[in-house]
N, C-alpha and C positions, 0 to 999 in steps of 0.2 A: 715268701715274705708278704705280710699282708700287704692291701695296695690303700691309699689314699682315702676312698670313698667308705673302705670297711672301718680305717680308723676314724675317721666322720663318726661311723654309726657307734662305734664303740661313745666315744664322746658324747654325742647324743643320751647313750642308754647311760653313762654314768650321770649326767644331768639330770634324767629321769628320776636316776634311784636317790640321789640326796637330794632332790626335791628343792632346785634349784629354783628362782623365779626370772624373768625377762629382766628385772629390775637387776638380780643380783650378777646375770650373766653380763648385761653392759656395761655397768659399773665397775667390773674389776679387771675387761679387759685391757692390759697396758704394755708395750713393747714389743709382745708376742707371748708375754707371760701371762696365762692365766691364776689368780690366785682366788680361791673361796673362802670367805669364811664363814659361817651361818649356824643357826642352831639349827638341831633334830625336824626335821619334817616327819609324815605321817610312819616314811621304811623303820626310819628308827626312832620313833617316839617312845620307844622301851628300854632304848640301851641308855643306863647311866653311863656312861664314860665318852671319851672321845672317838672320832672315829674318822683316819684319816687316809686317803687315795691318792696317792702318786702317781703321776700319767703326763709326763714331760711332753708339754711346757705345762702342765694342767696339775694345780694341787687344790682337792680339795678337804677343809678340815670342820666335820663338823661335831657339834657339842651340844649336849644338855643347856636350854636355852636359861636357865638362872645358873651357870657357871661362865657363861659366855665373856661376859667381862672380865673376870677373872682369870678365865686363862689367857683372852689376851695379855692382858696386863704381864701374868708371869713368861708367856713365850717372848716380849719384848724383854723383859730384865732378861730372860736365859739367851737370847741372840746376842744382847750390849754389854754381857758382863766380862770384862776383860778377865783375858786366861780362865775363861768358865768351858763346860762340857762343848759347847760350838765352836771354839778354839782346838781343841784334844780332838774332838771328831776327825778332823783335817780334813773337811771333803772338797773336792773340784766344786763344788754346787752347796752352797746351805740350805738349798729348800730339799735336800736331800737326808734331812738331822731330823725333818717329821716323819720318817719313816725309819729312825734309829730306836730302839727300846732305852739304850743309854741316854737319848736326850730327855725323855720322857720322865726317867726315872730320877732324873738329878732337876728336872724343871717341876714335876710333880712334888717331889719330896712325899709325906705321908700320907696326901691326898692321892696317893697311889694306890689299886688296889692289885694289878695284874697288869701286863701285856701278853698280847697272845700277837703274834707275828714277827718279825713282817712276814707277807705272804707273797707267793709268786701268782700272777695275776695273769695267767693267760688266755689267748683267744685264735678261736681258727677259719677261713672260709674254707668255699670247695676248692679255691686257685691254690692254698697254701696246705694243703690237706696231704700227708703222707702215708696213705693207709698202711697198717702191718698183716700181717697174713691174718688171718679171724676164722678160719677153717674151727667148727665146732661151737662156736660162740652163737647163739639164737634169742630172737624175741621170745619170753614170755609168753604163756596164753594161763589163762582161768584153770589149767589142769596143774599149772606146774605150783598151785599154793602148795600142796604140801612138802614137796619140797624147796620151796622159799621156808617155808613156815621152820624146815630142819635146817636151814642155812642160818637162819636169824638165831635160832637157839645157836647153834654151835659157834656163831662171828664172836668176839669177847666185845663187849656191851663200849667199851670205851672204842673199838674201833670201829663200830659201828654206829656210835654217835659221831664221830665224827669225817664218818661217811658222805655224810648230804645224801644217801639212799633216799628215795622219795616212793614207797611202794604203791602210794593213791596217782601216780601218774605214767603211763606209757609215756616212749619205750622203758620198758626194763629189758636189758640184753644179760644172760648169763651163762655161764659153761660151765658144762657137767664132769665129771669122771666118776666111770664105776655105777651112774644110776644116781650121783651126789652131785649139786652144784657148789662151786669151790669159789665161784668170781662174780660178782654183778654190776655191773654198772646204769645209772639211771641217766636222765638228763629234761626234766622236766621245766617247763617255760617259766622263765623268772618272773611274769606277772607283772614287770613293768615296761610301760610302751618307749620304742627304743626311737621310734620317727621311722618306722622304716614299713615298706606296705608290706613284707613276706613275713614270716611265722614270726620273728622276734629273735629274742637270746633264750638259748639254754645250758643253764647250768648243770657242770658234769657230776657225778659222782661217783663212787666209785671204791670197792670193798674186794677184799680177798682173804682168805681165810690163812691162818698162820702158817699151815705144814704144806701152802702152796706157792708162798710169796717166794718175787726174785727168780721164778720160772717161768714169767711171761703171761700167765693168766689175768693179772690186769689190761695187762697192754692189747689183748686178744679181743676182751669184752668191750675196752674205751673205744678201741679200733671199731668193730661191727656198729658201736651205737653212734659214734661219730659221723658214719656214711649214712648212716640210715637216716638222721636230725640232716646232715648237710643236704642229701637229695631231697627236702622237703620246704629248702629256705631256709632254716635256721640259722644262726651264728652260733658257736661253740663257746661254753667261755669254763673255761676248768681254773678251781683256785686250791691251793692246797700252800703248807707251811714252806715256807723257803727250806728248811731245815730236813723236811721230807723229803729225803735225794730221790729215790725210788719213785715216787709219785709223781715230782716235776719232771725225772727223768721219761717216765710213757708218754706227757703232753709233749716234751719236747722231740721225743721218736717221730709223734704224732703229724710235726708242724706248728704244734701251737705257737706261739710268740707271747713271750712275755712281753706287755703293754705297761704294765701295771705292777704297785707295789702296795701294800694295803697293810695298815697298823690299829690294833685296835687297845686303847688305852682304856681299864673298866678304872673309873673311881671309889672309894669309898665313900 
């Protein structure tokens, strides 16, 4: 279980990355609930749509800065509207319905363009770290491009975009069979300062080819590249679709702890 101090940093690093201010951090703390709301800073100044973090008691939601009024306005009507989608939801928690696709969808209406999550939002130190055996799983070096180079042709282009493979950053850890590498995982430094003096956060990613999945060859690769980012300071932080059992299942082998919930709402 993580302890105390790592959820701190975690906190810290998501402040970082929506580009909170001092101003916006004191002002909304109240009860023990934190709640944000703010336009796009510099991380997501590209994304049109929404984009919202759940991290109890911490929500935060943030928007395209000429929609802003607007959506508040309509997330108030969708929370007041008797017998509306926040009602149907039934949840112990309401601040639990910004991470539902259904509330989004009925609060949006056609100003909707997609959802893509929610996601499972996990993170690991070395106290919570369950290694799994990695027997065969290896750093990369400058010889092994061409066989990256035949892994990349052979991944199907949709699971490898949404891989988070990062091949401009060590480590890349992978495992071979036959002379073929079949698994890769990266975990390259998320580039935003977390408050914390040791390496930062990195994010995992992490690919396996079709005719190997569900034999362990993820979990083989996350494993070795997990120890290798923990013995260096790192924080772990792996994110992947709730809905991808298989995926959340290696972090959760792993130790990771889901922290976090994370909904991204694109506009039209």
């Amino acid at each position: 279980m993580l302890g105390d101090a790592t959820r701190e940093r975690i906190y810290r690093w998501a402040v970082a990355k929506f580009d909170l201010t001092d101003d916006e951090i004191d002002d909304e703390i109240a009860d023990g609930v934190r709640f944000y709301f703010k336009s796009h800073g510099p991380t997501l100044a590209d994304y049109h749509g929404v984009y919202v973090w759940r991290m109890e008691p911490v929500t935060i939601i943030s928007t395209p800065s000429d929609f802003k009024t607007g959506i508040i306005i309509t997330l108030i009507h969708a929370y007041n509207q008797p017998g509306g989608v926040i009602h149907a939801l039934d949840l112990h928690d309401p601040f639990d319905a910004l991470v539902e696709p259904e509330f989004w969808r009925a609060a949006m209406g056609e100003r909707l363009e997609r959802v893509v999550g929610p996601s499972y939002q996990g993170f690991v130190d070395a106290a919570a770290f369950q290694p799994a055996d990695s027997q065969g799983a290896r750093a990369l070096t400058p010889d092994d491009q061409p066989a990256l180079q035949r892994f990349v042709a052979a991944c199907p282009p949709d699971a490898w975009k949404d891989s988070a493979i990062a091949l401009d950053h060590d480590p890349i850890f992978g495992l071979e069979r036959d002379g073929d590498l079949i698994a890769l995982a990266s975990a390259p430094l998320d580039g935003i300062a977390d408050g914390s003096a040791d390496e930062g956060v990195r994010s995992v990613g992490v690919v396996t080819l079709p005719a190997w999945r569900g034999k362990g060859a993820g979990l083989t690769v996350v494993s070795a590249l997990t120890a290798r980012c923990l013995a260096s300071g790192a924080l772990l932080h792996y994110q992947t679709l709730r809905a991808n059992l298989p995926s959340a299942a290696i972090a959760r082998r792993l130790g990771y702890e889901e922290v976090a919930t994370a909904l991204a709402i694109r506009l039209r």
